[in-house]
N, C-alpha and C positions, 0 to 999 in steps of 0.2 A: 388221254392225249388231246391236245388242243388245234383245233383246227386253224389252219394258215391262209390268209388273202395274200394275194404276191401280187406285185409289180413289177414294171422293166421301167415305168415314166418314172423317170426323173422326177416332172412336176407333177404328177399325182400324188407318189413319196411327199416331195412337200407340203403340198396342202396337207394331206395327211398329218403331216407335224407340227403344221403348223394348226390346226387343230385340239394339238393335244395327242395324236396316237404315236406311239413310238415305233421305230423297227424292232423287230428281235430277231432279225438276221438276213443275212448278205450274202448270194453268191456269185460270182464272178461265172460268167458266161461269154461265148465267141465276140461278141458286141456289145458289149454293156456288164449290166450286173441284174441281177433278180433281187428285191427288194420283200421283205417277209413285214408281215402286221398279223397279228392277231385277230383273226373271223370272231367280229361282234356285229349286232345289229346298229350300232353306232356306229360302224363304222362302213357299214351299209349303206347307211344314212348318210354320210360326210362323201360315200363317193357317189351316191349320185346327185346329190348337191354340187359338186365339180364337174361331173358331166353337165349339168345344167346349167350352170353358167355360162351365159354368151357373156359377158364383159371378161371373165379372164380367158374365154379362148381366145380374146382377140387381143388380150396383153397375151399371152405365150406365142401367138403366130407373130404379133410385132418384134417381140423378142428375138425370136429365131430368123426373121429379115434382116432384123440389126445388125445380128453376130455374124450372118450371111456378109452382108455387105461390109463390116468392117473384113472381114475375113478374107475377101474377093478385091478388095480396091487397096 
């Protein structure tokens, strides 16, 4: 049986895919949804390579002010 990496980000999933690793499954949860990948060492790699990144944490916190503010005004 194969081991599962899960997710809740949203943008983690993406990077993720846009990577290269696919989901192989989805569950819908109170708030959101659980996001399934495939436990590889690559993929290991690719998320802490996104934790690492200061330039996109600070495109996804600009993001999330955008939508904020469109949302609120």
């Amino acid at each position: 049986m194969q081991e599962l990496y899960y997710t809740q980000s949203l943008n983690l999933a993406s990077f993720l895919m846009a990577k290269g690793f696919s989901p192989v499954g989805k569950r819908k949860i109170e708030r959101g949804v659980t996001i399934y990948f495939t436990k590889t060492d690559a993929l290991h790699d690719a998320v802490r390579e996104y934790n690492k990144n200061d330039e996109l944490k600070k495109f996804i916190s600009a993001f999330r002010e955008l939508k904020n503010y469109l949302n609120n005004n």
